[in-house]
TORGUMI-502718 format. One line per field, with one value per atom (N, C-alpha, C): residue number from 1; z, x, y. Coordinates in steps of 0.02 Angstrom, whole numbers. Atoms other than C-alpha are relative to their C-alpha. Layout:
N
seq	(NUM  ...)
zz	(Z  ...)
xx	(X  ...)
yy	(Y  ...)
***
This chain:
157
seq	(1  1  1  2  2  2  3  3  3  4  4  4  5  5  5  6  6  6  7  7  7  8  8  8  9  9  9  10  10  10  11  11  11  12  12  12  13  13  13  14  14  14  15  15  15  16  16  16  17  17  17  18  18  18  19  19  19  20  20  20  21  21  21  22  22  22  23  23  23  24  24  24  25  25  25  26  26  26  27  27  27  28  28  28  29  29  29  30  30  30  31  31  31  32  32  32  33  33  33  34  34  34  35  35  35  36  36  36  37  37  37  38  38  38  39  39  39  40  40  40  41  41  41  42  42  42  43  43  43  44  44  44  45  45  45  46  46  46  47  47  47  48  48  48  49  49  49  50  50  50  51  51  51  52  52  52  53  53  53  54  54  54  55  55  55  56  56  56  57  57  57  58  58  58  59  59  59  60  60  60  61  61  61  62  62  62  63  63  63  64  64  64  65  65  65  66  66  66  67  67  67  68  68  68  69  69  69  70  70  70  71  71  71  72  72  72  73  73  73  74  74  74  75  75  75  76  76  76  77  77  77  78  78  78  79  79  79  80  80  80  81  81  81  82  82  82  83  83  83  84  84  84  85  85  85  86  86  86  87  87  87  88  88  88  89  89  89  90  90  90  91  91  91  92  92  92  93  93  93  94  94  94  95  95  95  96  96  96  97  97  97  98  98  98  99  99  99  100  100  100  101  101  101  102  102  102  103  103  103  104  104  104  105  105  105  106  106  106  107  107  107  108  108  108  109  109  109  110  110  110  111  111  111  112  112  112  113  113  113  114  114  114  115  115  115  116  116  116  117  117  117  118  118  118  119  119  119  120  120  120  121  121  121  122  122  122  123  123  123  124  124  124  125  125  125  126  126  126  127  127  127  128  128  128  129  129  129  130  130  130  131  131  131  132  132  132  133  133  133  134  134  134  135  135  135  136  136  136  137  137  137  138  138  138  139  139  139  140  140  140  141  141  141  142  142  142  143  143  143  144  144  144  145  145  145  146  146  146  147  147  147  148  148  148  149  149  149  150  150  150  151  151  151  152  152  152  153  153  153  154  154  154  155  155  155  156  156  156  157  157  157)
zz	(0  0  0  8  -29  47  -72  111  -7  19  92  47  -68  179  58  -12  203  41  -78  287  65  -55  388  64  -38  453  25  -21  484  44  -29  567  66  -62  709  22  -30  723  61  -44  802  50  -67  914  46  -75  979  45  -60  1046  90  -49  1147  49  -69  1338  -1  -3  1319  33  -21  1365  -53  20  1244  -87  69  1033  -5  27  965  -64  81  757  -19  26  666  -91  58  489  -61  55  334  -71  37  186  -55  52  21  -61  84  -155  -54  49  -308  -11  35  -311  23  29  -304  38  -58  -191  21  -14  -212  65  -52  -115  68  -63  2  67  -34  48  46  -16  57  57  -75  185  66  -26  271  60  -30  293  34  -46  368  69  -77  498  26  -40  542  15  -27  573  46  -67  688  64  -35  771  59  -64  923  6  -16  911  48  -48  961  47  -62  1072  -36  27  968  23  -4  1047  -54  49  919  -75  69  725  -15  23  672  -62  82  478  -9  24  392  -90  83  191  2  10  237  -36  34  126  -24  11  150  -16  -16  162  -70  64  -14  -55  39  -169  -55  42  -316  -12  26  -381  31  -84  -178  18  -25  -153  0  -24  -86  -9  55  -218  72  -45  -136  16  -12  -182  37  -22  -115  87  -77  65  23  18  35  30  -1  14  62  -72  188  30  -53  276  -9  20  206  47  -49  285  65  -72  448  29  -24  455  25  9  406  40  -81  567  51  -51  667  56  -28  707  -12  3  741  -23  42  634  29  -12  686  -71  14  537  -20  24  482  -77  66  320  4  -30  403  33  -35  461  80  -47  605  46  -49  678  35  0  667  48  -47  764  69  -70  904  38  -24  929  19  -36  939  60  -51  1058  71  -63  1174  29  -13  1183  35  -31  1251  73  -71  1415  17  -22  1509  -17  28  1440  -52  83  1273  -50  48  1114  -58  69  952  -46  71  798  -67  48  659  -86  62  468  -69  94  295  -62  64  160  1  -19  136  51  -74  258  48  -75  401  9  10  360  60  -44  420  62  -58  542  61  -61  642  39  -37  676  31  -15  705  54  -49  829  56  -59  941  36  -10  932  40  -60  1020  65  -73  1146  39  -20  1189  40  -6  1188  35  -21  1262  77  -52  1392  38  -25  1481  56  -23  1596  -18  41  1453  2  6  1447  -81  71  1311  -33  28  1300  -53  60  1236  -71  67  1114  -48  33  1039  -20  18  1037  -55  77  923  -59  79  821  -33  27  788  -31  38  720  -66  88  539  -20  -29  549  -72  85  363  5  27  299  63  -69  471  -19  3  394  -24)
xx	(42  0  44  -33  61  -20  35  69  -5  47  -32  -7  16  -106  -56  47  -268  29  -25  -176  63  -45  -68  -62  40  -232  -44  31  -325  31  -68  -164  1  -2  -159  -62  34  -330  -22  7  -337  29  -49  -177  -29  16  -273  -48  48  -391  58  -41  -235  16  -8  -181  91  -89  21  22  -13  129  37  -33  236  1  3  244  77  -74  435  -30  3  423  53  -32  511  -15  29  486  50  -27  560  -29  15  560  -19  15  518  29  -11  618  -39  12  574  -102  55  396  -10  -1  438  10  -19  489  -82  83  287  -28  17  246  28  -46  385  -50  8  330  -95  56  141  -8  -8  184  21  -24  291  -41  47  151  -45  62  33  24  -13  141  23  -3  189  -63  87  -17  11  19  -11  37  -69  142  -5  -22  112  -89  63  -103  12  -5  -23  61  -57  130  43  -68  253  52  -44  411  48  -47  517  8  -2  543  63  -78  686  -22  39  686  54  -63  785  -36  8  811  18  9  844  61  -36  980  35  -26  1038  -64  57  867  -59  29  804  26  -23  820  1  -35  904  -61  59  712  -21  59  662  64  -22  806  -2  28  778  34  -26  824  1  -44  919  -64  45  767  -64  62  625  47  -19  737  -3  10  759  -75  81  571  -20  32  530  15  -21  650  -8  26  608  -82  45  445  -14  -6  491  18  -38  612  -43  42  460  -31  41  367  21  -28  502  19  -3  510  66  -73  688  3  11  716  81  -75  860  -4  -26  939  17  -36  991  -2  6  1024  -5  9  1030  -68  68  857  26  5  947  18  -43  1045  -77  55  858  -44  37  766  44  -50  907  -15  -7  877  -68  80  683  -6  13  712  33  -34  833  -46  42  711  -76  80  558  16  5  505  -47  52  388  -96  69  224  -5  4  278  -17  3  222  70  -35  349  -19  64  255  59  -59  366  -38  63  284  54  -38  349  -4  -3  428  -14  -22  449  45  -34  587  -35  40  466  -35  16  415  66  -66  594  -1  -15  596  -55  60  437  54  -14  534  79  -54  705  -20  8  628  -10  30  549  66  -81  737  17  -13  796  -20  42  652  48  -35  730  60  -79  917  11  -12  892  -20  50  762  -7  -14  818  -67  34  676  -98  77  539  -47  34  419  19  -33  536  -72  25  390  -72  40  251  15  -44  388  5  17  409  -58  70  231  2  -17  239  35  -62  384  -40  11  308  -32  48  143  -1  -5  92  1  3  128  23  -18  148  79  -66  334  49  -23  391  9  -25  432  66)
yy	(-58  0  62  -51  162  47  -46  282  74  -71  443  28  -36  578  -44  40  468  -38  57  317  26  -27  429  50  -29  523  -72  63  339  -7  49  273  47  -28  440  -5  -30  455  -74  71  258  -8  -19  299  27  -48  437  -16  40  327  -36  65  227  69  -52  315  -12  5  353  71  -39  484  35  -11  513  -35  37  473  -13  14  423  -24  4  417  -13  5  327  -1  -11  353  -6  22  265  42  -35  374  -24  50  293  44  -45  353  -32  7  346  15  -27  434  66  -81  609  53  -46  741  49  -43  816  -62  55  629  4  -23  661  75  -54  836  3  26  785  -38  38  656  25  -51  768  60  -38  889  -22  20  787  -32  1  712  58  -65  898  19  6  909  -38  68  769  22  2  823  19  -15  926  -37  16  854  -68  22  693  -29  7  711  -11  39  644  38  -46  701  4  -8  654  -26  18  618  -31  14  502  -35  17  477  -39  49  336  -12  29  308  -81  93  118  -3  2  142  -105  100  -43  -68  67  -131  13  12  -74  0  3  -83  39  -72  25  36  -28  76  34  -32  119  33  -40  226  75  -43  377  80  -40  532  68  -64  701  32  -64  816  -50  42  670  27  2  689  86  -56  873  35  -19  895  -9  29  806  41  -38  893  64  -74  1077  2  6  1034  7  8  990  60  -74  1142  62  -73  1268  -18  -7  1201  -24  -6  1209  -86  78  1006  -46  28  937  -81  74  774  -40  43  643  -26  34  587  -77  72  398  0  70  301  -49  79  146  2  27  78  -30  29  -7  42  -49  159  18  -21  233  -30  20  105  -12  -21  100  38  -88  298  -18  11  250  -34  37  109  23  11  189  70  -61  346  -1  16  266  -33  10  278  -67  75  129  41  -3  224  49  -42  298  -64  23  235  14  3  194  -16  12  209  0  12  154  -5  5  197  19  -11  227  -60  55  132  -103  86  -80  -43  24  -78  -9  -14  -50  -57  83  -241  -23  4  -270  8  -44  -147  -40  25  -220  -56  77  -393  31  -6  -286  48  -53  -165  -35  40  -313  -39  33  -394  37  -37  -235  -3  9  -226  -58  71  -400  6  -9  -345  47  -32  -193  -4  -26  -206  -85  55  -375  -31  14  -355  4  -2  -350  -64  70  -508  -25  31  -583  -85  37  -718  31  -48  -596  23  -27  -521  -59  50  -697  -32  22  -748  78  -29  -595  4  23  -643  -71  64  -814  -4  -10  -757  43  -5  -708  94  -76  -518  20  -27  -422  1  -7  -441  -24  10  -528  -79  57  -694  -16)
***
């Protein structure tokens, strides 16, 4: 599916049902459809941004986890971040998908949400974010986390 303004306004307005304290974004960029797509996306999670908490934005081109067609053109990154700039919303950085979810995982408190959205990597990213939880957070219920790894979860096989 291709991610729009539409499934980016579906996708907060369901969060804002959930009771957290805190948002952490991680957000995989997607190349190759146009720095107007980029900036479009851009704009709507700067809408969301202070409505629901998110403290922070960390963007990743995946650089390693796609491929030549899905990489992620100067003016498409450009475009995002011109966005962010003009409403004042500090962006972390990556090319690597894995530096990116690190910075997410080591940034969440015990009642923040990590909402992780973008390109095909973020298939990846789901089963590499729960790995962390694991690695990082020794006193997580590593059996819940596995009963989630085991089941049929989009791009998690």
């Amino acid at each position: 599916m291709l991610l729009n303004k539409n499934n980016i306004d579906s996708c907060m307005e369901a969060i804002g049902h959930l009771k957290y304290e805190n948002m952490h974004l991680v957000h995989a960029i997607r190349g190759s459809n146009g720095p107007e797509l980029s900036k479009e996306i851009a704009e709507s999670i700067a809408g969301w941004f202070n409505k629901m908490n998110i403290e922070n934005i960390i963007l990743t081109t995946s650089r390693s986890h796609v491929m030549k067609k899905d990489q992620v053109t100067e003016e498409e990154l450009n475009a995002f971040l011109e966005v962010m700039q003009k409403n004042k919303i500090n962006v972390a950085f990556f090319e690597e998908l894995d530096d990116a979810l690190q910075l997410g995982v080591e940034r969440l408190n015990p009642e923040d949400i990590l909402l992780i959205s973008g390109a095909h990597s973020m298939d990846t990213g789901a089963r590499k974010t729960l790995e962390l939880l694991k690695q990082m957070y020794p006193d997580v219920n590593h059996e819940a986390i596995n009963n989630v790894l085991s089941s049929k979860i989009i791009g998690m096989n």
